[in-house]
C-alpha positions in Angstrom: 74.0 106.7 79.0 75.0 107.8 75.8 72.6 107.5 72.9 73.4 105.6 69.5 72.8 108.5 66.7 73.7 108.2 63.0 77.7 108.7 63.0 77.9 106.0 66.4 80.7 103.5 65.9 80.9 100.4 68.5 82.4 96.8 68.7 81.1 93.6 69.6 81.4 92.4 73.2 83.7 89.4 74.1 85.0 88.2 77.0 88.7 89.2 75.7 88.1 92.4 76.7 85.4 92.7 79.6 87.8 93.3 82.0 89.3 95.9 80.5 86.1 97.5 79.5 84.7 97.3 83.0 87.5 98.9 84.6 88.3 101.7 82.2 86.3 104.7 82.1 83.9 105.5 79.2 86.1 105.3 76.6 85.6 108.1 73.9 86.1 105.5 70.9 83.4 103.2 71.5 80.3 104.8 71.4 78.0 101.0 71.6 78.5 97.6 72.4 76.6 94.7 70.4 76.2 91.4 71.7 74.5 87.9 71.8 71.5 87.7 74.5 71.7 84.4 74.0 75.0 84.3 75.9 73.9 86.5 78.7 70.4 85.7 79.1 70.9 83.2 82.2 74.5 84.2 83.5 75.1 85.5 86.8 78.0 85.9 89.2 81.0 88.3 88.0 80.0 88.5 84.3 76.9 89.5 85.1 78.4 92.4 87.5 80.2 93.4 84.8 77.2 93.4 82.1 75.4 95.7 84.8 78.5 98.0 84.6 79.2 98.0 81.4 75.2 99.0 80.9 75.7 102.0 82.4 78.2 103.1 80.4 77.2 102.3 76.9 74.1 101.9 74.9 74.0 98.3 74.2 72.8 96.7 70.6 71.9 92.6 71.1 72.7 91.1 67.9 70.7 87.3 68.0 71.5 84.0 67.0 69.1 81.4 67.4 65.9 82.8 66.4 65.9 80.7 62.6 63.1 83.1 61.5 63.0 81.6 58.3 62.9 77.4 59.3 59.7 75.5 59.0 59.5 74.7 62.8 57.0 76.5 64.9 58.3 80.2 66.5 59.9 79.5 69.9 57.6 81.7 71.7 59.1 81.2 75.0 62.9 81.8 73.8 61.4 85.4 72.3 59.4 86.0 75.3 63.0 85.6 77.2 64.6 87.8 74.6 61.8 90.7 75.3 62.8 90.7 78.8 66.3 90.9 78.6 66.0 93.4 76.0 63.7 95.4 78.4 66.1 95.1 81.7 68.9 96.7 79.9 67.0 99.3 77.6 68.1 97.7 74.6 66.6 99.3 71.5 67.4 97.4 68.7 67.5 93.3 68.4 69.2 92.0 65.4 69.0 88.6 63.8 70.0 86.6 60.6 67.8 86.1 57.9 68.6 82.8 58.2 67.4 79.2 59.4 69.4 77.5 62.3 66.8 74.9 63.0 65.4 71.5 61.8 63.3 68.8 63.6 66.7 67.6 65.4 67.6 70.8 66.5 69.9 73.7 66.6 72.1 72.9 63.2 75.3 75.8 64.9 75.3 77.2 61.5 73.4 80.1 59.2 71.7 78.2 56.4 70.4 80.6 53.9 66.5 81.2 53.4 65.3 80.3 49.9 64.6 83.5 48.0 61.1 82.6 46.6 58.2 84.7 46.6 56.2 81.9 48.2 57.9 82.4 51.2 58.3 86.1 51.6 53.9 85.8 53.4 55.5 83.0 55.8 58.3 85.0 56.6 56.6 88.3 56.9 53.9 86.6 59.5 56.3 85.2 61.5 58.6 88.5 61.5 55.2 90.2 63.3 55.2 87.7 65.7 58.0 88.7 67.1 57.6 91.8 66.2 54.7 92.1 68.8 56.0 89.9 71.3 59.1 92.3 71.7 57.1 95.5 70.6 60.4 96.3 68.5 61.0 96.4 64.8 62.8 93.0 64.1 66.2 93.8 62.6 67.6 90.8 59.9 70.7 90.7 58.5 72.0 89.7 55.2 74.0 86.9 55.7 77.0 85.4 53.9 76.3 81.9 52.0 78.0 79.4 49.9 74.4 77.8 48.4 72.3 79.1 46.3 68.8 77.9 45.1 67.1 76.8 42.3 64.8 79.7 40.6 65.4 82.6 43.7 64.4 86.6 43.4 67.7 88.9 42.9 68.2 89.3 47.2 67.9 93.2 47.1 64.5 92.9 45.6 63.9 89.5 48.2 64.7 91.7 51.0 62.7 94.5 50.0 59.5 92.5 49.9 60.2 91.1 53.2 60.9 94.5 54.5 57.5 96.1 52.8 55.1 93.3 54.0 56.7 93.1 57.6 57.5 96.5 58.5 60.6 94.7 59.9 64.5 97.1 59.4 67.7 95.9 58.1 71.0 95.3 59.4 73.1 95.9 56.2 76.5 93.4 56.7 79.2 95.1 54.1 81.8 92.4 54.1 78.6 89.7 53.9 78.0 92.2 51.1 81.4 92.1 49.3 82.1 88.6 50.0 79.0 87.2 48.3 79.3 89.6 45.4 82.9 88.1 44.7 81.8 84.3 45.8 78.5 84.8 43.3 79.9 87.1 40.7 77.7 89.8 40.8 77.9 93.9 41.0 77.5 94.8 44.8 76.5 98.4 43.9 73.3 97.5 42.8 71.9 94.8 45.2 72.8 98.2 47.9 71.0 100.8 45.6 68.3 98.6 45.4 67.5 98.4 49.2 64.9 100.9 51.0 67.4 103.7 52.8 64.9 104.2 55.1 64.7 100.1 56.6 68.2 100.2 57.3 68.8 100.5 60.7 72.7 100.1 61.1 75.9 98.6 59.4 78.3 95.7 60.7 81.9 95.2 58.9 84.4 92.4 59.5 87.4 90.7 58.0 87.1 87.7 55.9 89.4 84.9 54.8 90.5 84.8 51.2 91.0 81.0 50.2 91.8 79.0 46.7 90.2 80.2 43.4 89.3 83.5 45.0 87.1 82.0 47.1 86.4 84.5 50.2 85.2 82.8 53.5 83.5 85.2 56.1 85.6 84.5 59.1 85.4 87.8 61.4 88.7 86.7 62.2 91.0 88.9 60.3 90.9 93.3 60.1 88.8 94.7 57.3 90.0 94.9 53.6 90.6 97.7 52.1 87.7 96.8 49.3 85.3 96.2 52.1 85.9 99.6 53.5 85.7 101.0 49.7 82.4 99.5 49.5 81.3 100.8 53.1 82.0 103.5 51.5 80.0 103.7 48.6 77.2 102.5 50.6 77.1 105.4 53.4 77.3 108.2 50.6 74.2 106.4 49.0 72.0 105.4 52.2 73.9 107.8 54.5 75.1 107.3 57.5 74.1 105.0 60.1 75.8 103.2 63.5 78.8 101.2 62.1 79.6 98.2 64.5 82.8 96.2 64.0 82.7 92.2 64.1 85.3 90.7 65.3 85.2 86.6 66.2 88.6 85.0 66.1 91.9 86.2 66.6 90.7 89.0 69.2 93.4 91.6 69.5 93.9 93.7 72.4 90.9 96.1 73.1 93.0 99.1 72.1 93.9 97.5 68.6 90.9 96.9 67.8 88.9 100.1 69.0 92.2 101.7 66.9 91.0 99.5 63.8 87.5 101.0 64.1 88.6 104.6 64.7 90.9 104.0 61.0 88.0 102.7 59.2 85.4 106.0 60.1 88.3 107.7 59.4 88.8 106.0 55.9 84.7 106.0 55.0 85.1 110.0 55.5 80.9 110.4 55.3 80.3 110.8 58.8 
């Protein structure tokens, strides 16, 4: 198995291309593949066959999507206990999530909601972060996520995030077109909400395409190739935090496997810091 250093470059799974994947050979262009445990966590049959193949070929990263760390229901500690163990069967290292809430007293809302960026809640955050934490005996990795609502009164997010980070020994999964597209949504200088974040929390990057709409509007799609200003900014932000695993997201519109490991290969290339 290969490990995931510093200069690794991978793509998320999707069906699209498992096939492909699990009858290739190693490929040299894809050093990691990311996905959601949440889709793979109870499957069996010929998915699963391929899961176990594709195992053994690459270092896999699980990126979540239901954990709602920051909702006011209580922690599903079952659904994390389930996480642990799949996590554990297939030697997965790091486990991602949103800092984000999914979740009210109905249910599973199917979307990211931001988490209001008051100090009050950095203590409830940071206490249920260790929770998991312990349960999966793993440094919880959240992501910055895209949003299109902000709230009343909220700390600047670099300085939000750092707190969060400092008080739950918890990393960060740093999302550079989340990045870009909130700085041009929110009108604010994306240089220095990443020179304000702690190098040394951030575990790895994601980029992605996004959707420019009316009035300049961006909308984070994963669903298009990466802008040139998004790779500009990845940029900036590796020759300031250095380098780290760079994992491209791509949701809709899923070109062929060889387009879009091509596409990863062109934006490395383009960064030039590794």
């Amino acid at each position: 198995m290969r490990s995931i250093n510093d200069t690794a470059k991978g793509i998320g799974l999707r069906v699209e291309h498992l096939k492909t994947l699990c009858e290739q050979p190693v490929r040299e262009d894809i050093d990691f593949l990311e996905l959601a445990p949440e889709n793979w966590m109870d499957i069996g049959g010929a998915k699963r066959e391929c899961l176990e193949q594709l195992s053994a070929k690459y270092p896999l990263v699980a990126h979540g999507l239901s954990l709602s760390i920051g909702d006011a229901e209580p922690l599903n500690i079952e659904f994390v206990k389930r996480v642990r163990d799949f996590l554990d069967q297939y030697n997965i290292g790091i486990y991602s999530e949103h800092l984000s809430l999914s979740r009210d007293q109905q249910g599973y809302l199917y979307d990211l909601i931001p988490t209001p960026r008051h100090r009050e809640n950095i203590p409830y955050l940071a206490e249920r972060i260790k929770q998991v934490q312990d349960i999966i005996q793993r440094p919880l990795v959240l992501e910055n996520i895209s949003y299109y609502h902000r709230y009343d009164n909220e700390m600047p997010e670099a300085e939000f995030l750092s707190e969060v980070v400092e008080q739950s020994q918890c990393e960060l999964l740093l999302d550079i077109n989340n990045l870009y597209v909130n700085s041009q949504n929110h009108d604010y200088d994306p240089t220095t909400l990443f020179k304000a974040l702690p190098s040394q929390a951030i575990r790895y990057f994601h980029i992605a395409g996004h959707l420019e709409c009316e009035d300049d509007f961006l909308l984070d799609t994963h669903g298009k190739a990466v802008t040139d200003n998004v790779v500009q900014l990845a940029r900036q932000v590796m020759e300031y935090h250095g380098s780290r695993p760079l994992l491209l997201e791509r949701d809709h519109h899923v070109p062929a496997l060889d387009e879009l490991s091509h596409e990863l290969t062109s934006i490395q290339d383009a960064i030039g810091v590794y």
